[in-house]
mmCIF file of the N, C-alpha and C atoms, coordinates in Angstrom:
data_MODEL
# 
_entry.id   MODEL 
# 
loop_
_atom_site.group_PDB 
_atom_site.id 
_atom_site.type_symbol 
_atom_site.label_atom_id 
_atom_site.label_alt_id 
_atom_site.label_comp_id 
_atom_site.label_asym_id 
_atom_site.label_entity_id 
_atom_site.label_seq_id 
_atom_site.pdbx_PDB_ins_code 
_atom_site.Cartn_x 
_atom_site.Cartn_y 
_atom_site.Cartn_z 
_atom_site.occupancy 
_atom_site.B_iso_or_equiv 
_atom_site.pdbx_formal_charge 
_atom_site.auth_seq_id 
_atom_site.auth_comp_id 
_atom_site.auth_asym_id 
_atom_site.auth_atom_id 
_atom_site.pdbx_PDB_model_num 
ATOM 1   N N  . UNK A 1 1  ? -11.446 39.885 43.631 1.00 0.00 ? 1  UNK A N  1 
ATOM 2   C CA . UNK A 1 1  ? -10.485 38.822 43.487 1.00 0.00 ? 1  UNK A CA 1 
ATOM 3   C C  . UNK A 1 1  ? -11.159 37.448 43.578 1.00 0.00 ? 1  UNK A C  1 
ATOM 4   N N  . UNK A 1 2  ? -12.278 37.113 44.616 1.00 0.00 ? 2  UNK A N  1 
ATOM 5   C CA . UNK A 1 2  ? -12.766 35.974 44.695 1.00 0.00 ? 2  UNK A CA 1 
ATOM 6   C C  . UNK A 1 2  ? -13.469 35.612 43.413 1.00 0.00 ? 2  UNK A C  1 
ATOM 7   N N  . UNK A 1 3  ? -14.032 36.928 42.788 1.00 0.00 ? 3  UNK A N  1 
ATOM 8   C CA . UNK A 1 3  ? -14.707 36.465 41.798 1.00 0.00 ? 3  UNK A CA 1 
ATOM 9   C C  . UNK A 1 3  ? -14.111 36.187 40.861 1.00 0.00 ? 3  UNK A C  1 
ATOM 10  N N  . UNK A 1 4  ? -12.921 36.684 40.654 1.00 0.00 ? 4  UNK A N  1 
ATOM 11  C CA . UNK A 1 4  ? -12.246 36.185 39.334 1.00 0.00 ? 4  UNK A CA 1 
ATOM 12  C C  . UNK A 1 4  ? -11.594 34.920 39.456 1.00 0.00 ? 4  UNK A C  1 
ATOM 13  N N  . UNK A 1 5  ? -11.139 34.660 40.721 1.00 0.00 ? 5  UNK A N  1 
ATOM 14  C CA . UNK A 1 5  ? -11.088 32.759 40.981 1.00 0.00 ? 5  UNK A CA 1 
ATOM 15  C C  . UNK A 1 5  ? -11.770 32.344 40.622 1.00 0.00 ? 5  UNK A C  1 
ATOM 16  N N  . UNK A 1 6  ? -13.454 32.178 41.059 1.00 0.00 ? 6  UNK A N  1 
ATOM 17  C CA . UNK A 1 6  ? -14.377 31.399 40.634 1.00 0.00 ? 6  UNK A CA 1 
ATOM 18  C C  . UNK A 1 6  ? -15.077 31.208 39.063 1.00 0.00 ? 6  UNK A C  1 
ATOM 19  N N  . UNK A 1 7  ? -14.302 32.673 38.548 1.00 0.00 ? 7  UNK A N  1 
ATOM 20  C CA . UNK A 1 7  ? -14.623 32.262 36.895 1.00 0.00 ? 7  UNK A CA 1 
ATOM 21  C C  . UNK A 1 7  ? -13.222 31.545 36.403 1.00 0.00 ? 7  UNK A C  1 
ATOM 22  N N  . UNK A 1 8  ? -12.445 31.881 37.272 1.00 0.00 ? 8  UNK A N  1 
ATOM 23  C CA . UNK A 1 8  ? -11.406 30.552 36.645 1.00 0.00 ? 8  UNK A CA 1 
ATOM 24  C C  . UNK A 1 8  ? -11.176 29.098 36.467 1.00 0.00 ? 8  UNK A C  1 
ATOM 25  N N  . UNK A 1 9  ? -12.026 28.625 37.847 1.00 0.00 ? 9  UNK A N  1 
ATOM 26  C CA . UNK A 1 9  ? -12.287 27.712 38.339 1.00 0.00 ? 9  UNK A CA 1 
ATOM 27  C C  . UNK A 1 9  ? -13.412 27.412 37.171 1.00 0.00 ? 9  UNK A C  1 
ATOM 28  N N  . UNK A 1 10 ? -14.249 27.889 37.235 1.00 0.00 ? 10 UNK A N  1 
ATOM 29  C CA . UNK A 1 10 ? -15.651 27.422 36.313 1.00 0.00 ? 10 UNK A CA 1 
ATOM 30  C C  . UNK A 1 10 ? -15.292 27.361 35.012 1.00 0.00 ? 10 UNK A C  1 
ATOM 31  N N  . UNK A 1 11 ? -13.792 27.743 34.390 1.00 0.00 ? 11 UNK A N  1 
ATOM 32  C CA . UNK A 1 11 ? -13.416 27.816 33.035 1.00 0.00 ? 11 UNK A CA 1 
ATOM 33  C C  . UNK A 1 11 ? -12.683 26.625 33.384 1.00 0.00 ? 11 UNK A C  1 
ATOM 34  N N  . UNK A 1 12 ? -11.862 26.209 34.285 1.00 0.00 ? 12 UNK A N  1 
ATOM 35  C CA . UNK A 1 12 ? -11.087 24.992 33.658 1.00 0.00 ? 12 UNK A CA 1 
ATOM 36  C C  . UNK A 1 12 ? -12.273 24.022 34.171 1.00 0.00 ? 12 UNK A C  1 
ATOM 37  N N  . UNK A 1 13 ? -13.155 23.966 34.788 1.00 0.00 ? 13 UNK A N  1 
ATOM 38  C CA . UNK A 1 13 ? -14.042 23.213 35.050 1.00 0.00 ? 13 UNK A CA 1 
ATOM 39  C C  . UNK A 1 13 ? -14.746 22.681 33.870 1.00 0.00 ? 13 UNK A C  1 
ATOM 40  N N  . UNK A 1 14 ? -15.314 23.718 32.888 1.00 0.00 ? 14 UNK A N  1 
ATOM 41  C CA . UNK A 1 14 ? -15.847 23.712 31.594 1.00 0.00 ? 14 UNK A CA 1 
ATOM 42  C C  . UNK A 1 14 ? -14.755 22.841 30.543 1.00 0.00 ? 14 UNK A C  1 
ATOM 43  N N  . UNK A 1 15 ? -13.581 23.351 30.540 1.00 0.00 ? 15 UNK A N  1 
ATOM 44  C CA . UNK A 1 15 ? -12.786 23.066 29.498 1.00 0.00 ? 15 UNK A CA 1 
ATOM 45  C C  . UNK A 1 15 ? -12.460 21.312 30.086 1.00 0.00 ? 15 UNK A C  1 
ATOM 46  N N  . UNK A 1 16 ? -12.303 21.105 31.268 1.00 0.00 ? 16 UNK A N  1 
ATOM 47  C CA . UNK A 1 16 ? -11.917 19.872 31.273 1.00 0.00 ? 16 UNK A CA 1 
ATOM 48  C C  . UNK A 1 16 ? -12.846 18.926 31.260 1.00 0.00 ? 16 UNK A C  1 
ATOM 49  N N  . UNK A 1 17 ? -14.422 19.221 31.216 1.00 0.00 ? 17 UNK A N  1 
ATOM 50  C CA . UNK A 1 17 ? -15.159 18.838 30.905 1.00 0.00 ? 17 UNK A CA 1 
ATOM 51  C C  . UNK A 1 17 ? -15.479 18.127 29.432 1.00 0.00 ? 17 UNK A C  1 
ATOM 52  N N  . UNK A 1 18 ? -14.955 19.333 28.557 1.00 0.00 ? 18 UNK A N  1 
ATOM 53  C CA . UNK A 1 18 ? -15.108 19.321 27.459 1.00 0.00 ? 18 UNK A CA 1 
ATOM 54  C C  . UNK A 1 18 ? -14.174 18.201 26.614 1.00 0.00 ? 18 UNK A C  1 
ATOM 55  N N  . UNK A 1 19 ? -13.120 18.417 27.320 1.00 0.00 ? 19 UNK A N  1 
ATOM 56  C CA . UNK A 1 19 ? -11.676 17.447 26.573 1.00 0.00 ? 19 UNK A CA 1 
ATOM 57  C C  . UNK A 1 19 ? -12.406 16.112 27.184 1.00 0.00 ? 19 UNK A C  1 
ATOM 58  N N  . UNK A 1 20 ? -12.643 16.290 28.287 1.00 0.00 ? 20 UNK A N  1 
ATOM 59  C CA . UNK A 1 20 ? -13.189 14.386 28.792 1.00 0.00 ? 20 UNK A CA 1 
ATOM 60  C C  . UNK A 1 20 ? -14.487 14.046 27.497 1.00 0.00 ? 20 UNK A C  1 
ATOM 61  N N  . UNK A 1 21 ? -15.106 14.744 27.265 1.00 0.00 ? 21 UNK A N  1 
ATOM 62  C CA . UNK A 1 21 ? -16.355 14.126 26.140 1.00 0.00 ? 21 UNK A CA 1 
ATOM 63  C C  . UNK A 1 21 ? -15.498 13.804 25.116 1.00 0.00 ? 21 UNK A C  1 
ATOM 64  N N  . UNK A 1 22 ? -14.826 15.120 24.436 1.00 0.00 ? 22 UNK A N  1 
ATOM 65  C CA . UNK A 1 22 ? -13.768 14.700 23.238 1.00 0.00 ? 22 UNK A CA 1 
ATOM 66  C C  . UNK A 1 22 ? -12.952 13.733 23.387 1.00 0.00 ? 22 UNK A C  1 
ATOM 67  N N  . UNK A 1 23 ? -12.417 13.114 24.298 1.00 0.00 ? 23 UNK A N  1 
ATOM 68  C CA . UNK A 1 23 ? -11.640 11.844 24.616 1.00 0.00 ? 23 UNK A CA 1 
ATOM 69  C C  . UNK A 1 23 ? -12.107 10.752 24.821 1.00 0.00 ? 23 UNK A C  1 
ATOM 70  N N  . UNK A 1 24 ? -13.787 10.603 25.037 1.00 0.00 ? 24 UNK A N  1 
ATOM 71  C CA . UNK A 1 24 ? -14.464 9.589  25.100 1.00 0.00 ? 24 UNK A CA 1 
ATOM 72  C C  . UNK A 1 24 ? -15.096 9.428  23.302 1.00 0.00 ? 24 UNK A C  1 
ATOM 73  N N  . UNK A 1 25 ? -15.347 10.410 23.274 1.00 0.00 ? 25 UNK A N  1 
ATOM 74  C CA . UNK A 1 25 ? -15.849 10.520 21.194 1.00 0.00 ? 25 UNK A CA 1 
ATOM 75  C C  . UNK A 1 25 ? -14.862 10.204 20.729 1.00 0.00 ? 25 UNK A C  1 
ATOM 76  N N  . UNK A 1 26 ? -13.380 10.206 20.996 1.00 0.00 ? 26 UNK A N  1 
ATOM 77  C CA . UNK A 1 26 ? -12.475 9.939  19.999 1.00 0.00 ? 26 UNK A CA 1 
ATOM 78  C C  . UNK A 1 26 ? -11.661 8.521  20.323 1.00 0.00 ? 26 UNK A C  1 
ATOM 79  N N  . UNK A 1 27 ? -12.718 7.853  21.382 1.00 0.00 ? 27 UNK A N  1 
ATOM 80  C CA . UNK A 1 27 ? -11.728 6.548  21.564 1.00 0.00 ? 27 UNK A CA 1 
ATOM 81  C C  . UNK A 1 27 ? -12.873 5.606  20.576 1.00 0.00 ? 27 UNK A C  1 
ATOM 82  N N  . UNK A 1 28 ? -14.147 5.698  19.774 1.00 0.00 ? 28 UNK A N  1 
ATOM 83  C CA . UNK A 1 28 ? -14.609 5.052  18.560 1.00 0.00 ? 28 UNK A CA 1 
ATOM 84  C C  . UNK A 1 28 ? -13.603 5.292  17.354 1.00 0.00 ? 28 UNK A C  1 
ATOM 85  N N  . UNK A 1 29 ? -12.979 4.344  16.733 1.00 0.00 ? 29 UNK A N  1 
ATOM 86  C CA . UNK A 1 29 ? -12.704 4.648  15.637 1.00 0.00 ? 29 UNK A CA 1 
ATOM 87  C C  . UNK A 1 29 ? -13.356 5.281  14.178 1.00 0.00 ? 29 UNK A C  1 
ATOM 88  N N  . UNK A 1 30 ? -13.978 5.016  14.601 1.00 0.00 ? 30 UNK A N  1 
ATOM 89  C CA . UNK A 1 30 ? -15.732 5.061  12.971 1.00 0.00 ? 30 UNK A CA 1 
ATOM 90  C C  . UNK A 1 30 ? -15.507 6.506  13.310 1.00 0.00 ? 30 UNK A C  1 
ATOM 91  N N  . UNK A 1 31 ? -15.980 7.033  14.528 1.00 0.00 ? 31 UNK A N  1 
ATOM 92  C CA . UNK A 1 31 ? -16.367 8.250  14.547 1.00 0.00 ? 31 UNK A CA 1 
ATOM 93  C C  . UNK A 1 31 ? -15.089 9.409  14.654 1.00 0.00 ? 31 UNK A C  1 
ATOM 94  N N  . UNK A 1 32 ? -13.660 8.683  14.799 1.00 0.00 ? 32 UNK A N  1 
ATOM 95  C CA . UNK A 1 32 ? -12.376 9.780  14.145 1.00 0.00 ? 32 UNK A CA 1 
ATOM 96  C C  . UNK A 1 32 ? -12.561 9.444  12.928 1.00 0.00 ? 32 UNK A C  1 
ATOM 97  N N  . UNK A 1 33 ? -12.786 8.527  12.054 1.00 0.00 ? 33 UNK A N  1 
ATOM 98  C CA . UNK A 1 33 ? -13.232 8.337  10.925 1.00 0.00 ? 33 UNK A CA 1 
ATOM 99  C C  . UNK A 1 33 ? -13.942 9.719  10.339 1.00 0.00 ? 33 UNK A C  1 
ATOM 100 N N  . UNK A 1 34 ? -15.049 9.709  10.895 1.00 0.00 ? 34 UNK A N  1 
ATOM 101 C CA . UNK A 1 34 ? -16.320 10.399 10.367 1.00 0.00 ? 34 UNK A CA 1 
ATOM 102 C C  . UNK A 1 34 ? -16.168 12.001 10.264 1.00 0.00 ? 34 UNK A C  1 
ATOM 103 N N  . UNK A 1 35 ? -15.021 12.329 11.477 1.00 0.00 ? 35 UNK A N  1 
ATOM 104 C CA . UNK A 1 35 ? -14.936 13.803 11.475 1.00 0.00 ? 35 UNK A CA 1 
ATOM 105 C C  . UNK A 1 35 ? -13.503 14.024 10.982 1.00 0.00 ? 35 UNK A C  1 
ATOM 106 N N  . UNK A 1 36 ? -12.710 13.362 10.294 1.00 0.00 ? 36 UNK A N  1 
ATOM 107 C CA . UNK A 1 36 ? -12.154 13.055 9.809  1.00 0.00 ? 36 UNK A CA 1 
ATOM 108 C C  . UNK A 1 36 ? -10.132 13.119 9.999  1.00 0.00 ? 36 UNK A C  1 
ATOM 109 N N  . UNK A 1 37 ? -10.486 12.359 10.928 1.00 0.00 ? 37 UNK A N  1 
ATOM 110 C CA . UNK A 1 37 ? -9.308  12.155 11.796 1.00 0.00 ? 37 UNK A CA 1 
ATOM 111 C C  . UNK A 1 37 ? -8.703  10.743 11.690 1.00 0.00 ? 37 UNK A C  1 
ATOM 112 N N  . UNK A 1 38 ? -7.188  11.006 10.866 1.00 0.00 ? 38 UNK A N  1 
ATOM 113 C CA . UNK A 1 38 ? -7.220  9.253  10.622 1.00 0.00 ? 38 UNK A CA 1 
ATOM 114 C C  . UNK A 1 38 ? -6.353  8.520  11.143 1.00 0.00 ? 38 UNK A C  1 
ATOM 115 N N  . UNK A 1 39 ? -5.124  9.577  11.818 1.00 0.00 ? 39 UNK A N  1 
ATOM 116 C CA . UNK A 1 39 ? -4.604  9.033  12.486 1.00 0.00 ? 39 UNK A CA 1 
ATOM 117 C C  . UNK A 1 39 ? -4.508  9.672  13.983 1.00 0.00 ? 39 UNK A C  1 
ATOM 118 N N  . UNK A 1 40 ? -4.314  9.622  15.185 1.00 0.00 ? 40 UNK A N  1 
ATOM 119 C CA . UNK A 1 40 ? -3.793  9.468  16.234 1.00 0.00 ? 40 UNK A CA 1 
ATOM 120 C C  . UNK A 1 40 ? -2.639  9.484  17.020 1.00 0.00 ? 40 UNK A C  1 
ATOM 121 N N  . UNK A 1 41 ? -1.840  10.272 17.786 1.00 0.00 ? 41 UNK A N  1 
ATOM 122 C CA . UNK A 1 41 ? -0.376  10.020 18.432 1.00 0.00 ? 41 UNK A CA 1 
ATOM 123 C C  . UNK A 1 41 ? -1.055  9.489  19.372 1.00 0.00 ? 41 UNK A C  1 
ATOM 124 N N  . UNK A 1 42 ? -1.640  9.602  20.356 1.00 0.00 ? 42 UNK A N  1 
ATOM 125 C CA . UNK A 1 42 ? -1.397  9.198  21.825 1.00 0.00 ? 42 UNK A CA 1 
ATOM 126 C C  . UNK A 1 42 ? -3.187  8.465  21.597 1.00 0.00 ? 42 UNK A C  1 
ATOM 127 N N  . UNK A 1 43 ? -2.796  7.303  21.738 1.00 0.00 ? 43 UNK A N  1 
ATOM 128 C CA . UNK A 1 43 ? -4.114  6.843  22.153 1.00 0.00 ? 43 UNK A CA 1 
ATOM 129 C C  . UNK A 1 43 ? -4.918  6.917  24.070 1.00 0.00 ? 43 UNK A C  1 
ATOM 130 N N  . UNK A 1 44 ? -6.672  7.604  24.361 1.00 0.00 ? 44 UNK A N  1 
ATOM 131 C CA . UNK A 1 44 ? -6.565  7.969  25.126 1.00 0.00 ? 44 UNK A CA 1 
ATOM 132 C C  . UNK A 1 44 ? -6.563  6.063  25.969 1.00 0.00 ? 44 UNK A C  1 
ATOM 133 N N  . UNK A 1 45 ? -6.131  6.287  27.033 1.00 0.00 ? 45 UNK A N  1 
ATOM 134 C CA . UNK A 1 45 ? -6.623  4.633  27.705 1.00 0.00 ? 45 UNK A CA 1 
ATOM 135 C C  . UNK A 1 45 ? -7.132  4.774  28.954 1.00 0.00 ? 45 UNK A C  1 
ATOM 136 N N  . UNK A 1 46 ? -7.986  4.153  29.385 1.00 0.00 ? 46 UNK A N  1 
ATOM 137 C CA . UNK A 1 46 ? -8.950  3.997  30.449 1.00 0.00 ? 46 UNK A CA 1 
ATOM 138 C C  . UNK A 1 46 ? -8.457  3.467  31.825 1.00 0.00 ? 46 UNK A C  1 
ATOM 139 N N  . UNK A 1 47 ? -8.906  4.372  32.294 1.00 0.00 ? 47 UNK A N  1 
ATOM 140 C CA . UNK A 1 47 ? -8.620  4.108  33.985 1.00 0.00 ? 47 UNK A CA 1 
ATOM 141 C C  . UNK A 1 47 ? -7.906  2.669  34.150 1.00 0.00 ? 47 UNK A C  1 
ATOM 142 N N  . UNK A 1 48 ? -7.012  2.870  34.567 1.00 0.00 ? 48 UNK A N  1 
ATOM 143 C CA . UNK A 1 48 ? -6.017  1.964  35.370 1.00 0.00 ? 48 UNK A CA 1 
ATOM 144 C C  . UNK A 1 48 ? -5.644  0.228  34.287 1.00 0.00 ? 48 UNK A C  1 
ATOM 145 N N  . UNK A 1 49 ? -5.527  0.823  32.966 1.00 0.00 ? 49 UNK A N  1 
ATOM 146 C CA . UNK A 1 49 ? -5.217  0.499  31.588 1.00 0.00 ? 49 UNK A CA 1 
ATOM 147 C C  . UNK A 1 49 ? -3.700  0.530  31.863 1.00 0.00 ? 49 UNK A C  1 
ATOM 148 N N  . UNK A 1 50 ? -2.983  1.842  32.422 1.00 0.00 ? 50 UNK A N  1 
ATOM 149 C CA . UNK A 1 50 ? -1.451  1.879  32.145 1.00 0.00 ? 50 UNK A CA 1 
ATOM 150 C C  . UNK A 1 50 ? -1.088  1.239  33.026 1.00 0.00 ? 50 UNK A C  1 
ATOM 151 N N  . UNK A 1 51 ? 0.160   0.873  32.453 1.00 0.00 ? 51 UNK A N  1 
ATOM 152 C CA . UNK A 1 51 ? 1.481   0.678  33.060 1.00 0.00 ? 51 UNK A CA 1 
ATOM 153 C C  . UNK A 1 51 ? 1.860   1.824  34.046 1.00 0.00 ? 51 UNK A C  1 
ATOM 154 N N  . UNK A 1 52 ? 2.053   1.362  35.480 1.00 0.00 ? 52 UNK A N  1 
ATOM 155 C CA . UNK A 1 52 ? 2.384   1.752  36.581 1.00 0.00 ? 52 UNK A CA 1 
ATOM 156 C C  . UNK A 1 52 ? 3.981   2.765  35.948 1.00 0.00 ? 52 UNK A C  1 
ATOM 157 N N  . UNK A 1 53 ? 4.114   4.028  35.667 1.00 0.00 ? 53 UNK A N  1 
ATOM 158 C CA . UNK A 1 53 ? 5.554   4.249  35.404 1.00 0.00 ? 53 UNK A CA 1 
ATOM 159 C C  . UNK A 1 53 ? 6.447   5.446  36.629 1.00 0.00 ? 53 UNK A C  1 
ATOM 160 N N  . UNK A 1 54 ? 6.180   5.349  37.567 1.00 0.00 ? 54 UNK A N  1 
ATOM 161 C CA . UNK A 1 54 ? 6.374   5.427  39.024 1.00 0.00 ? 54 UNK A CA 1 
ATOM 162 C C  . UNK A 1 54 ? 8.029   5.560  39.326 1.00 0.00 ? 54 UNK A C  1 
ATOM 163 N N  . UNK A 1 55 ? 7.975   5.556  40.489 1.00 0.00 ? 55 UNK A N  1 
ATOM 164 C CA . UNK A 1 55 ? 9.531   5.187  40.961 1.00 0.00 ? 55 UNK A CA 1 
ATOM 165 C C  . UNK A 1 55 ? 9.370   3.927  41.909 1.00 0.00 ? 55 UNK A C  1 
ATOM 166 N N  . UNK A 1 56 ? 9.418   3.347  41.822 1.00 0.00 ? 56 UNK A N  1 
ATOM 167 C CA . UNK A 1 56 ? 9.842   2.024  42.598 1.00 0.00 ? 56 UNK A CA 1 
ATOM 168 C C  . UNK A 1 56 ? 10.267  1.956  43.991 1.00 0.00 ? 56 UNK A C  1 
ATOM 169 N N  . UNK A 1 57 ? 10.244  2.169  44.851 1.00 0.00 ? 57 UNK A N  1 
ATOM 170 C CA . UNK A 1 57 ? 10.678  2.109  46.391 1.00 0.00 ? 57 UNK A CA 1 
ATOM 171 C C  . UNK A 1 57 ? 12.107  0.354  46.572 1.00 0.00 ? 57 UNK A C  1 
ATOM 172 N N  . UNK A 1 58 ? 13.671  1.017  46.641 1.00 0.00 ? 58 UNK A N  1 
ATOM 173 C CA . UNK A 1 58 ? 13.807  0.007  47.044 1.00 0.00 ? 58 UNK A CA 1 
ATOM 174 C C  . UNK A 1 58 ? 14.038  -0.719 48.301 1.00 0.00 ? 58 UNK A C  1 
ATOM 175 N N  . UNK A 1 59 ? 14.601  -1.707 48.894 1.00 0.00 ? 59 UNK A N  1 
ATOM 176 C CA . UNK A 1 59 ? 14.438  -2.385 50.065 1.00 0.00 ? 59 UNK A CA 1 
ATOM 177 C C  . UNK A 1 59 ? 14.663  -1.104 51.672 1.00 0.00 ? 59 UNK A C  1 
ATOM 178 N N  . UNK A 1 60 ? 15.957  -0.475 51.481 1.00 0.00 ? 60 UNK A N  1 
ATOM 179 C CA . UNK A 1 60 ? 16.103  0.721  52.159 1.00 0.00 ? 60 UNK A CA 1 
ATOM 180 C C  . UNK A 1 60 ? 14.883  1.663  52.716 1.00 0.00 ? 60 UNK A C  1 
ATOM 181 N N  . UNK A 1 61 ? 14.790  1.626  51.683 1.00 0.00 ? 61 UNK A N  1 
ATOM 182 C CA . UNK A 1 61 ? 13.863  2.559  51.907 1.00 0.00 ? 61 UNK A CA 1 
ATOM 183 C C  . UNK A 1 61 ? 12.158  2.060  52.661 1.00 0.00 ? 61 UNK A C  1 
ATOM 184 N N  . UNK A 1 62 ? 12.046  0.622  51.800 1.00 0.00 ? 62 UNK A N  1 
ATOM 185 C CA . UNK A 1 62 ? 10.755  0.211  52.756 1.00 0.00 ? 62 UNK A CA 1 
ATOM 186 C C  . UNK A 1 62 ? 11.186  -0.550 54.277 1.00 0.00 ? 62 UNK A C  1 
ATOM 187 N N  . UNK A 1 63 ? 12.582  -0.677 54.392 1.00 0.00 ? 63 UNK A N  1 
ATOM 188 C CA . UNK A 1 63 ? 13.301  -0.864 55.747 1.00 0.00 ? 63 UNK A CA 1 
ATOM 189 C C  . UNK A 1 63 ? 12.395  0.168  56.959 1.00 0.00 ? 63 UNK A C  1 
ATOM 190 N N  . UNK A 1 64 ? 13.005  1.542  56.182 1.00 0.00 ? 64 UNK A N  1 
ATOM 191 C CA . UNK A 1 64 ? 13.114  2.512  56.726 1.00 0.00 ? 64 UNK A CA 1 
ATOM 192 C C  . UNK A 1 64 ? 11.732  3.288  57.265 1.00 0.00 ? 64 UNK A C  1 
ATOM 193 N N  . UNK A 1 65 ? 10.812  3.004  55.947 1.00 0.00 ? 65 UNK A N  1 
ATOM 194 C CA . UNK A 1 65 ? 9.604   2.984  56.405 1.00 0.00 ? 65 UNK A CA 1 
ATOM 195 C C  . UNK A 1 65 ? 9.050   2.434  57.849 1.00 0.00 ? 65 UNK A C  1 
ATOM 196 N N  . UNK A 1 66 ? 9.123   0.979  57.364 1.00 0.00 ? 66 UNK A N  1 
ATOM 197 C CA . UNK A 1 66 ? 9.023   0.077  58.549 1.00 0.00 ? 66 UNK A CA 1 
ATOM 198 C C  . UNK A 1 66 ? 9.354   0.266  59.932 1.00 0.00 ? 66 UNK A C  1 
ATOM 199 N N  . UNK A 1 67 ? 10.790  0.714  60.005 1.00 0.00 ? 67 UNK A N  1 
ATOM 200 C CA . UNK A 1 67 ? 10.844  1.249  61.181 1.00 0.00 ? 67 UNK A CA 1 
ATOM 201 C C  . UNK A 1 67 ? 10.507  2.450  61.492 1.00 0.00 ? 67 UNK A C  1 
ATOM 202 N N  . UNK A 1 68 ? 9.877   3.557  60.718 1.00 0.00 ? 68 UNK A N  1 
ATOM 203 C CA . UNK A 1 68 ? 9.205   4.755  61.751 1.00 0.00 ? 68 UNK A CA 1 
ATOM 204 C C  . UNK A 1 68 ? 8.334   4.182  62.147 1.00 0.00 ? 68 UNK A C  1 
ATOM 205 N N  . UNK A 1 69 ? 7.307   3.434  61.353 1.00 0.00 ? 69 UNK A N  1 
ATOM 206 C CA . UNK A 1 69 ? 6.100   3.329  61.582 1.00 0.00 ? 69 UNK A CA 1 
ATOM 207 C C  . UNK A 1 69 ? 5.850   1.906  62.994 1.00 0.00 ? 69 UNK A C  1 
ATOM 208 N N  . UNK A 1 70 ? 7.019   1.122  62.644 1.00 0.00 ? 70 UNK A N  1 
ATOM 209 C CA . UNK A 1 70 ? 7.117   0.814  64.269 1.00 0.00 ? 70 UNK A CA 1 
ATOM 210 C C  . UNK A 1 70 ? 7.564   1.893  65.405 1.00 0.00 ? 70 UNK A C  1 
ATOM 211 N N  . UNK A 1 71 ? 8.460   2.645  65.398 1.00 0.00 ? 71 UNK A N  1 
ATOM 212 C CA . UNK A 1 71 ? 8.235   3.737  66.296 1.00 0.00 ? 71 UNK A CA 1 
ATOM 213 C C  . UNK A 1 71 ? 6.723   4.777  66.559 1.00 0.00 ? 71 UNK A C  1 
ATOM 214 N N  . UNK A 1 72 ? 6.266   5.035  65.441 1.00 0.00 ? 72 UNK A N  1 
ATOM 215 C CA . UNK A 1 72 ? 5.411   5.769  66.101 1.00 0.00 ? 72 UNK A CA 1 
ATOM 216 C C  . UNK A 1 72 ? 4.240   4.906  66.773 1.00 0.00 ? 72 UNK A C  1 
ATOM 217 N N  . UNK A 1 73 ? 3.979   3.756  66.541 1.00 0.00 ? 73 UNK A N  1 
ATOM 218 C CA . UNK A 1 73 ? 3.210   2.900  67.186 1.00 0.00 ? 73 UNK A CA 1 
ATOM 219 C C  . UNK A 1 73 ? 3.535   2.458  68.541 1.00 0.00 ? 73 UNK A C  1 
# 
């Protein structure tokens, strides 16, 4: 059993390896060009590029915060 974890592990290890090179090769345009890719849905974007799309904390709630964290102090 352990061993078949660790070839699982070493497969998505590999594969996500692999998509990160392909996502760095495919953010040149020339070179989706070249292998002949011309258009794109999702462009990839670079670390901390996006828009935050989260949930928002409102006042209540950072109230509420506030006061555990004065209690446990």
């Amino acid at each position: 059993m352990i061993n078949t974890m660790l070839n699982e592990i070493n497969k998505d290890y590999y594969d996500s390896v692999r998509k990160s090179i392909l996502d760095y090769v495919l953010k040149d345009e020339s070179e989706r060009y070249r292998i002949g890719i011309m258009s794109t849905f999702e462009e990839v974007l670079d670390y901390g590029d996006s828009i935050y799309k989260g949930i928002q904390p409102n006042d209540e709630w950072k109230d509420h915060v506030n006061s555990a964290r004065d209690e446990i102090s």
